[in-house]
Backbone bond lengths (Angstrom), bond angles and torsions (degrees), N, CA, C in turn:
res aa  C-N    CA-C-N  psi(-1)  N-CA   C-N-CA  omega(-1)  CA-C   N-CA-C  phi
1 X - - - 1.458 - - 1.522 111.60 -
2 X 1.465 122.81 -34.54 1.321 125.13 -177.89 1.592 104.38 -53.22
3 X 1.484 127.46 -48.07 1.679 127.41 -149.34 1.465 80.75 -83.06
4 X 1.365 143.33 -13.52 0.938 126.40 178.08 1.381 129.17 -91.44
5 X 1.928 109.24 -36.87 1.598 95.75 157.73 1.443 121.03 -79.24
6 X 1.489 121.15 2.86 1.666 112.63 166.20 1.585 102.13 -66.94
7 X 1.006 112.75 -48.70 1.474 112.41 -176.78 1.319 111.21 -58.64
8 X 0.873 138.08 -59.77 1.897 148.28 163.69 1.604 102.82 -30.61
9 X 1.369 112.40 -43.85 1.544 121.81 -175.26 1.482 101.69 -65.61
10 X 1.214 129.37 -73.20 1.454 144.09 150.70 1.391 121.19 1.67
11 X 1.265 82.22 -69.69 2.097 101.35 170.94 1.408 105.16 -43.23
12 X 1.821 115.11 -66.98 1.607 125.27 -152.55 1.544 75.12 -68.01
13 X 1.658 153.99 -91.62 1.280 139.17 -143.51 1.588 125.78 -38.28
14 X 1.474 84.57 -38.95 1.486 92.52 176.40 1.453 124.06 -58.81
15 X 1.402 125.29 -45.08 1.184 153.84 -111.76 1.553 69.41 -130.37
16 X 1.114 149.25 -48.87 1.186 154.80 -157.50 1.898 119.73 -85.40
17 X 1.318 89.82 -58.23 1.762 102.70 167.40 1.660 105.26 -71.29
18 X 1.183 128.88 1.32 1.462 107.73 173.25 1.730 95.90 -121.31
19 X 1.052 105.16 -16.54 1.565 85.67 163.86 1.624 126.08 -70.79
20 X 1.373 109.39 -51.03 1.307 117.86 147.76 1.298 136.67 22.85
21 X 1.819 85.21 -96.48 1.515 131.09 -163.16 2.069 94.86 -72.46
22 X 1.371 95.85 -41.70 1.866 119.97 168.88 1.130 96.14 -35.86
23 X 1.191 124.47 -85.09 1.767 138.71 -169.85 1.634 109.35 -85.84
24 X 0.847 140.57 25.93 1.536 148.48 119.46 1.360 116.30 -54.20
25 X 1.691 93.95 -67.60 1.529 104.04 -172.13 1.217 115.87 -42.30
26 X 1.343 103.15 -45.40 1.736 114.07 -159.97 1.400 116.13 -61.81
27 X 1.708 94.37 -55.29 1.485 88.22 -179.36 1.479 117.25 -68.63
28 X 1.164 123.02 -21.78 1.715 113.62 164.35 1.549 99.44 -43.18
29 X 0.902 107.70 -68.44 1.630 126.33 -140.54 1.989 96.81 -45.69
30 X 2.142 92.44 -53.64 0.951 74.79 157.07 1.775 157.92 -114.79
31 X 1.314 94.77 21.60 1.007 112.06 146.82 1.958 125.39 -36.93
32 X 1.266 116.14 -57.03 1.391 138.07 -175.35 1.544 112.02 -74.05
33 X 1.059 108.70 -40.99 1.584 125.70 159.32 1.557 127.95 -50.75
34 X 1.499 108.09 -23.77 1.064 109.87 -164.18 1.576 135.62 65.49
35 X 1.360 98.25 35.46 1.467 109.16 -170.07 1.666 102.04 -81.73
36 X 1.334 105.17 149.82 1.862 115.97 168.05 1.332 119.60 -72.00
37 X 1.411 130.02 131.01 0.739 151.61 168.60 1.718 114.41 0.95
38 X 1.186 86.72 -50.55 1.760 118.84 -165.42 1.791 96.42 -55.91
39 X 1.634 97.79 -66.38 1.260 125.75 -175.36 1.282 122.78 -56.41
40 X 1.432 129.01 -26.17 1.330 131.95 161.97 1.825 110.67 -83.19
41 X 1.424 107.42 -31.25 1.443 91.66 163.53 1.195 147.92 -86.54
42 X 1.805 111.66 -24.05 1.389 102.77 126.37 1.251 163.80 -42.21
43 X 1.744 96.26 -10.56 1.862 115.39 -177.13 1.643 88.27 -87.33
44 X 1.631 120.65 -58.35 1.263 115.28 -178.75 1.208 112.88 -66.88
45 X 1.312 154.23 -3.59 1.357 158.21 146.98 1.810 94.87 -44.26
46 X 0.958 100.04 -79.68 1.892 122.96 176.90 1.422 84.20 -22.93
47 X 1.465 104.51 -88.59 1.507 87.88 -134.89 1.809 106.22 -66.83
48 X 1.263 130.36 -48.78 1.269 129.19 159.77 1.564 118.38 -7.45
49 X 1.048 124.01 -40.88 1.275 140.98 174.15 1.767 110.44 -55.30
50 X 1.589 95.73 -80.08 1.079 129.33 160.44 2.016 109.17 -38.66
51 X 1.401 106.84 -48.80 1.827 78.56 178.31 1.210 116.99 -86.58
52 X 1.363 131.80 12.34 1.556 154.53 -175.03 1.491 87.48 -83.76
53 X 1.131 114.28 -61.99 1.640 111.49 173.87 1.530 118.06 -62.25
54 X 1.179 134.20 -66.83 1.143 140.94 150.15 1.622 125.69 -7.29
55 X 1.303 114.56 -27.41 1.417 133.71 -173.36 1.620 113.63 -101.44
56 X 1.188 102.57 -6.27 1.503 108.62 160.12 1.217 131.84 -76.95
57 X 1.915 111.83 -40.59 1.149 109.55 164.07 1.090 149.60 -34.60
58 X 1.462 122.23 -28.50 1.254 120.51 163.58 1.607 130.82 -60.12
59 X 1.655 93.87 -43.44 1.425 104.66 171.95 1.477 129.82 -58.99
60 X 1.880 117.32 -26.32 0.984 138.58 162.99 1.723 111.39 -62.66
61 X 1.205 124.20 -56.20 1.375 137.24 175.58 1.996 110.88 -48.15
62 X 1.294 102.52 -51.22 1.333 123.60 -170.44 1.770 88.51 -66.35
63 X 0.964 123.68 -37.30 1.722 116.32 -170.17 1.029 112.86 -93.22
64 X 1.497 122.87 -31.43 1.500 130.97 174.22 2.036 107.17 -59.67
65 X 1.429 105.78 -25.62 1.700 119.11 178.05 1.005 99.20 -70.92
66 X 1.555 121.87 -61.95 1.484 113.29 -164.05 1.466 101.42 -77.25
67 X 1.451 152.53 -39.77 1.425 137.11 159.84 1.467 107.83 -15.41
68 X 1.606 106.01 -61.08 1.691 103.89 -171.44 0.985 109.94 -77.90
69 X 1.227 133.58 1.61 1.428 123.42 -166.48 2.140 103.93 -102.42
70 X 1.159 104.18 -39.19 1.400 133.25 159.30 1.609 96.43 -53.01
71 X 1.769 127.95 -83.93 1.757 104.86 -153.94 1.901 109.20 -76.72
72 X 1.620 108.79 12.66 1.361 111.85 161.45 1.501 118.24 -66.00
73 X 1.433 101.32 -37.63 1.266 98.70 -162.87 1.762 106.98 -89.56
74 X 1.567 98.76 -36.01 1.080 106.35 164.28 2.093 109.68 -34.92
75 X 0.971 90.73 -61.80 1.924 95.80 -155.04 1.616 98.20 -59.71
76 X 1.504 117.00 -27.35 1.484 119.90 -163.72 1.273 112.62 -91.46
C-alpha cells in the first residue's frame, strides 16, 4: 500500500505545480494583454474551476491501479 500512496503523493504534486504555474501564467499573460480587471478574473474563475476538476485525476488513476492490481490476482 505504501508504493501506492507515494505514487498518489506524486500525482497530487504534480497535478498541483502545473496548475499553479497554469494560473500564474495566465494572469501574466493577461496582465500583458491588457485585459480588464473583470477579464482576468473570470480567466482565474475558469481555470480554478477547471483545477477542481483536474484534481480528481489522481483519484481516478489510483483506482484504475488497484482494478489491475485486483484482476492480476484474480487471473493468478
Amino acid at each position: 500500500m505504501i508504493p501506492l500512496s507515494d505514487l498518489e503523493s506524486y500525482d497530487y504534486i504534480a497535478v498541483q505545480l502545473l496548475i499553479g504555474t497554469l494560473i500564474i501564467t495566465s494572469v501574466f499573460f493577461g496582465i500583458s494583454a491588457q485585459l480588464s480587471t473583470g477579464a482576468i478574473f473570470a480567466m482565474v474563475t475558469y481555470l480554478l474551476d477547471f483545477s477542481f476538476e483536474v484534481l480528481t485525476l489522481p483519484l481516478i488513476f489510483q483506482q484504475f491501479i488497484r482494478l489491475k492490481e485486483i484482476t492480476n490476482r484474480i487471473d493468478s
